[in-house]
C-alpha positions in Angstrom: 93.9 82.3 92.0 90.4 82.9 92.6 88.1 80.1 94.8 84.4 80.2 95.4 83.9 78.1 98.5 80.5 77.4 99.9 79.1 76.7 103.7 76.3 74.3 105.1 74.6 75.2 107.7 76.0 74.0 111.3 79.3 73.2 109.4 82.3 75.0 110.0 84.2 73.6 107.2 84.6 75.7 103.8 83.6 73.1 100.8 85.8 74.4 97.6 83.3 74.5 94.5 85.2 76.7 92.0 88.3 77.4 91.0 90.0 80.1 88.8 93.1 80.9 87.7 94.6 84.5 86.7 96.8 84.6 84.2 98.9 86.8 81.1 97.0 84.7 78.4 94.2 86.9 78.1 95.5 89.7 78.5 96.0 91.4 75.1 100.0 92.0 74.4 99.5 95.7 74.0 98.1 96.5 77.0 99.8 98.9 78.9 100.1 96.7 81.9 99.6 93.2 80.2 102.8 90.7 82.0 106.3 89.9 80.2 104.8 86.3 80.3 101.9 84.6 78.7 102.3 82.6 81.9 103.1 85.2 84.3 100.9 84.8 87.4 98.7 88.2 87.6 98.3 88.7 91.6 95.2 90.0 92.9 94.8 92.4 95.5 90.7 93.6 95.8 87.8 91.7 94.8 84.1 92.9 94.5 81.4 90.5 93.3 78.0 92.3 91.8 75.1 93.1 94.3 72.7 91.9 91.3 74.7 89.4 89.4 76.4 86.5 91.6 78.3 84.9 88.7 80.3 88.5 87.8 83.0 89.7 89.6 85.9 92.3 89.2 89.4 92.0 90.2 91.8 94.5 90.8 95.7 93.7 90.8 99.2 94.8 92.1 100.1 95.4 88.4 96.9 98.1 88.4 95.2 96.1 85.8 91.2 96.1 86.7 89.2 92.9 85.0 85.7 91.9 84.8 85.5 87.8 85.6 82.6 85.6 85.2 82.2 82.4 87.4 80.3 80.9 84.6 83.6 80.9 82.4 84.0 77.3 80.4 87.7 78.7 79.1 90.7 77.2 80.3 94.0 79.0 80.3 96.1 78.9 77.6 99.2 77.9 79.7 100.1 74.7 79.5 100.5 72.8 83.2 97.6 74.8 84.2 95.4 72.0 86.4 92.3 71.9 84.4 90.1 72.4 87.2 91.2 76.3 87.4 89.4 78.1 84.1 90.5 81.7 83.3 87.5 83.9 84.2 88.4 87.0 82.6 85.9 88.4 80.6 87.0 91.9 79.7 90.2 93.7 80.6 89.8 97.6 81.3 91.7 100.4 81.2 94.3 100.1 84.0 95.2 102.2 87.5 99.2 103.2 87.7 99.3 101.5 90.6 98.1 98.6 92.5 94.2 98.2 92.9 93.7 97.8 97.2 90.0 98.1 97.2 86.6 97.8 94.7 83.4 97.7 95.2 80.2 97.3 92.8 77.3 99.9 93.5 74.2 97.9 95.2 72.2 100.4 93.2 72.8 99.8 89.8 74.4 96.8 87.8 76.9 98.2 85.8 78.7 100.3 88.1 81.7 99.7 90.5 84.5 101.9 91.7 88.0 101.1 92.4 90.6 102.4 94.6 94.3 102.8 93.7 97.8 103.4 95.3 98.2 105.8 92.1 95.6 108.4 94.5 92.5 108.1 92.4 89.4 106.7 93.0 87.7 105.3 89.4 83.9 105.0 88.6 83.3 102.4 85.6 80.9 100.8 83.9 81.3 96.9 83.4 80.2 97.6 79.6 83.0 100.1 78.8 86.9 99.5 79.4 87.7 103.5 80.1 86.6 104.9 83.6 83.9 107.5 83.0 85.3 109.2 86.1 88.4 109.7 87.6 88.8 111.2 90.9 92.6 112.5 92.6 91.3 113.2 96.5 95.1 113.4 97.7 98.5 113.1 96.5 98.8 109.4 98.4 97.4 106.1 98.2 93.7 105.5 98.2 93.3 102.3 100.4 89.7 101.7 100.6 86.3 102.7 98.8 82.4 101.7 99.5 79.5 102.8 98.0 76.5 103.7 100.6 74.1 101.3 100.9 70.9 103.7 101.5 72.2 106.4 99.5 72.4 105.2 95.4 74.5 108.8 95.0 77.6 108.5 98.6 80.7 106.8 98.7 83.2 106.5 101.5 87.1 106.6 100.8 90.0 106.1 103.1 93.2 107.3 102.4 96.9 107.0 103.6 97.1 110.8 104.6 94.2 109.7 107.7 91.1 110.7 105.7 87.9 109.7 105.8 86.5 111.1 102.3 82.7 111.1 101.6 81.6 111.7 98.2 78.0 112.5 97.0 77.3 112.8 93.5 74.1 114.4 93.3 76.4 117.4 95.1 79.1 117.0 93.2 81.0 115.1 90.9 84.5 116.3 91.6 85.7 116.3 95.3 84.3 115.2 98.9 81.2 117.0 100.2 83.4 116.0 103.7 86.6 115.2 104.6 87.3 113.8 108.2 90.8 113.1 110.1 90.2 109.7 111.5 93.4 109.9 113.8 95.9 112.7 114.8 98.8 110.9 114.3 98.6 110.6 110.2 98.4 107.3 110.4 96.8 105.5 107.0 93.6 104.9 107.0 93.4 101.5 105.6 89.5 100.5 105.3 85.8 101.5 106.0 82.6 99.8 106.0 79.1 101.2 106.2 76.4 99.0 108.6 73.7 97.8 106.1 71.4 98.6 109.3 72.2 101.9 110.9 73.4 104.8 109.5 77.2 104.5 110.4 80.3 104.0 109.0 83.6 102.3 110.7 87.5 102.8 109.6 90.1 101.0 110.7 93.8 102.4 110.7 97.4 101.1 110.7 97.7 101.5 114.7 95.3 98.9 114.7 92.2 101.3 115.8 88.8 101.1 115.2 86.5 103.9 114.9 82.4 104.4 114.2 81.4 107.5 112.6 77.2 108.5 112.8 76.4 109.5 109.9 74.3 112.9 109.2 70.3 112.2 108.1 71.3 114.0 104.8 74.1 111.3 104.5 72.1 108.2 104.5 69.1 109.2 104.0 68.1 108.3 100.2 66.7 111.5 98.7 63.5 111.5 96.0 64.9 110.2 92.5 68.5 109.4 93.4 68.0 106.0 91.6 67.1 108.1 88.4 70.0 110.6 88.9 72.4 107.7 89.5 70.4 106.1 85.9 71.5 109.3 84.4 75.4 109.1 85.2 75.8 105.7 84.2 74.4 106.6 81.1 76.5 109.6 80.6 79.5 106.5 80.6 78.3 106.4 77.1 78.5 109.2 75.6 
């Protein structure tokens, strides 16, 4: 299930406003990844509403299938039982990862485009309008646990990754592998997730021994360079072609 809760101000308390519910009914039966079961629970694992849009959303699950979910969805599930309450927000079903989805997040630059991270080790770029990922990145032979777009650079991303990395991507340098690639522990222990502070240009990762790190990022890093908006235009339309 999905819930959009909402919070006065002063008030502790979570109000429930929305509910959804995530099921095999529309998903289309010969999908590579689409449940036994027209019933069949799908459980989600990595969520990313967009930066422009506040009613669409994407969902990533265990099974690896990535949808794209509207909160403005009037359809019910097909399943009978199904409290009417919970609607089915699915809105498109894309091309799936080969493993479970742990991480997703929707670029704050542009409306169409969100990554995805995957225990099959790739990291996906897609646009919402097309069910194939445009591009397909395979940083490591493990799990990819986390993924962030920069939030003063249109063209970075952060990944972190079960072999300790901390991977940072930028596409106006290039569009294959990380332009750095930093051990955030010398034990090899998984890096499980990263966030950049929307106010300074730094980063954090957290890893499965509990630690917590901040990285400073370098000025050519996160600081946005002239046209990067229009270069980023330019990849999403190359989704396209």
């Amino acid at each position: 299930k999905a819930v959009v809760s909402t919070q006065s101000t002063g008030d502790p308390e979570l109000t429930l406003i929305q509910g959804f519910i995530i099921t095999g009914s529309y998903i289309p039966r010969d999908h590579p990844t689409a449940p036994s079961s027209r019933t069949a629970d799908i459980g989600g694992t990595a969520m990313s509403f967009s930066k422009e849009d506040e009613s669409t959303f994407v969902v990533g699950a265990e099974s690896g299938l990535v949808l794209k979910c509207s909160t403005l969805s009037t359809e019910l599930p097909l399943d009978k039982g199904i409290k009417i309450q919970f609607r089915s927000p699915i809105t498109l079903v894309y091309n799936s990862h080969n493993g479970p989805v742990y991480d997703m997040d929707f670029s704050p630059a542009h409306r169409n485009l969100f990554l995805t991270a995957s225990t099959d080790g790739t990291i996906r770029l897609y646009n919402t309008l097309q069910p194939k990922p445009f591009q397909v990145l395979e940083p490591v032979s493990g799990y990819v646990f986390g993924v962030q777009w920069s939030p003063s650079r249109p063209l970075v991303f952060a990944a972190a990754t079960a072999n300790a990395s901390l991977l940072i991507y930028d596409l106006k340098k290039s569009r294959v592998g990380p332009v750095l690639q930093v051990p955030v522990n010398q034990t090899k222990s998984p890096c499980y997730s990263l966030a950049f502070n929307t106010r300074s240009d730094t980063l954090c990762t957290g890893d499965s021994k509990g630690t917590v790190k901040i990285w400073k990022l370098s000025q050519g890093l996160s600081s946005q360079v002239r046209n990067e908006a229009k270069m980023l235009e330019r990849i999403a339309a190359s989704s396209y072609e």
